[in-house]
C-alpha positions as CSV (number, residue, x, y, z in Angstrom):
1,X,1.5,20.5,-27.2
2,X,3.1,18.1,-24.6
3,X,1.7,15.0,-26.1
4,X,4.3,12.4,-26.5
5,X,4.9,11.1,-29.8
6,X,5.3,6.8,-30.5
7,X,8.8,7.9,-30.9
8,X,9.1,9.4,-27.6
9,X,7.3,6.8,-25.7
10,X,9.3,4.0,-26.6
11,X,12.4,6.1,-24.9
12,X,10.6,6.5,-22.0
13,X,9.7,2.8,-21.9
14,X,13.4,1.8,-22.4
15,X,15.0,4.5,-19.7
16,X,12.4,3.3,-17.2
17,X,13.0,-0.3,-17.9
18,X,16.8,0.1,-17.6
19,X,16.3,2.7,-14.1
20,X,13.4,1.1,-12.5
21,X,15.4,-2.0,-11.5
22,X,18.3,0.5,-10.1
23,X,15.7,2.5,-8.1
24,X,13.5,0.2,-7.1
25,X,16.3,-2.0,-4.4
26,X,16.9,2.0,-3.0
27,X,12.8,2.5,-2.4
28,X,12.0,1.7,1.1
29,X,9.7,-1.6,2.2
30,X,7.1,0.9,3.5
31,X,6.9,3.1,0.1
32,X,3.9,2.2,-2.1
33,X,3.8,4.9,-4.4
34,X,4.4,4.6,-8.1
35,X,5.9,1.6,-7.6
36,X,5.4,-1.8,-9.9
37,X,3.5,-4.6,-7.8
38,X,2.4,-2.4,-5.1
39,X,-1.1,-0.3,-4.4
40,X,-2.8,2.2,-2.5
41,X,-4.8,-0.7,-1.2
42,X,-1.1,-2.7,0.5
43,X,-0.3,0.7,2.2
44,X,-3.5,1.4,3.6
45,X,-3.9,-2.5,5.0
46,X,-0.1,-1.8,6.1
47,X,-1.1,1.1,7.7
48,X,-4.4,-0.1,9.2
49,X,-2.5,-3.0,11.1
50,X,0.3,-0.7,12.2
51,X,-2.5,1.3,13.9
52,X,-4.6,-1.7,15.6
53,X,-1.2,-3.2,16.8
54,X,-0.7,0.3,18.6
55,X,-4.1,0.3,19.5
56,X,-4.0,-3.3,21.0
57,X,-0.3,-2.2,22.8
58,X,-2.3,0.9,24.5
59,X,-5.1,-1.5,25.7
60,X,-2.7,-4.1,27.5
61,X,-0.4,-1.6,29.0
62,X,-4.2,0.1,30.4
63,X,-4.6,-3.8,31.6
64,X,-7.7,-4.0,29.7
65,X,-8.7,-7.9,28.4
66,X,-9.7,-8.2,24.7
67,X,-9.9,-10.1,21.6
68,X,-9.2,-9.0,18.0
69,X,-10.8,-11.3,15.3
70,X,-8.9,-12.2,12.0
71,X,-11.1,-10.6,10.1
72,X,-11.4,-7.3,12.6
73,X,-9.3,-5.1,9.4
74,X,-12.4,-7.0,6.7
75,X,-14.0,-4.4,4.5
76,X,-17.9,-5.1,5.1
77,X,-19.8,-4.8,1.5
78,X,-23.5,-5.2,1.3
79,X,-25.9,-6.3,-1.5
80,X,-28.5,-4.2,-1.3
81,X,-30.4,-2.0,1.3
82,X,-31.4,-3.6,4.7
């Protein structure tokens, strides 16, 4: 039926135990997926910087003046309706 027995779990537990640390110095800094200690939530912050540093690159080479806050990549959550 496809549904793994105890038996067969714990054999998958030990293989990925013994290949993770193998695999895991080959994975790339920038790959997120499936990986232990990293999220959906790290690549998109990754990403979202990698854009606004492009961004901020385009702006100075147009010769435009700005300032980016700290907090410019801060989701913005509400309490209630306003």
């Amino acid at each position: 039926m496809g549904i793994p027995t105890v038996t067969d779990r714990i054999i998958q537990q030990a293989i990925a135990q013994l290949l993770s640390p193998i695999y895991e110095r080959k994975f790339s800094d920038h790959s997120y997926g499936f990986r232990p200690n990293r999220s959906a939530h790290q690549a998109l912050k990754k990403l979202s910087n990698i854009v606004l540093d492009e961004l901020d690159e385009e702006l100075e080479r147009r010769g435009h003046k700005f300032v980016r806050f700290a907090d410019d990549g801060a989701q913005r959550m509400r309490d209630g309706p306003t």
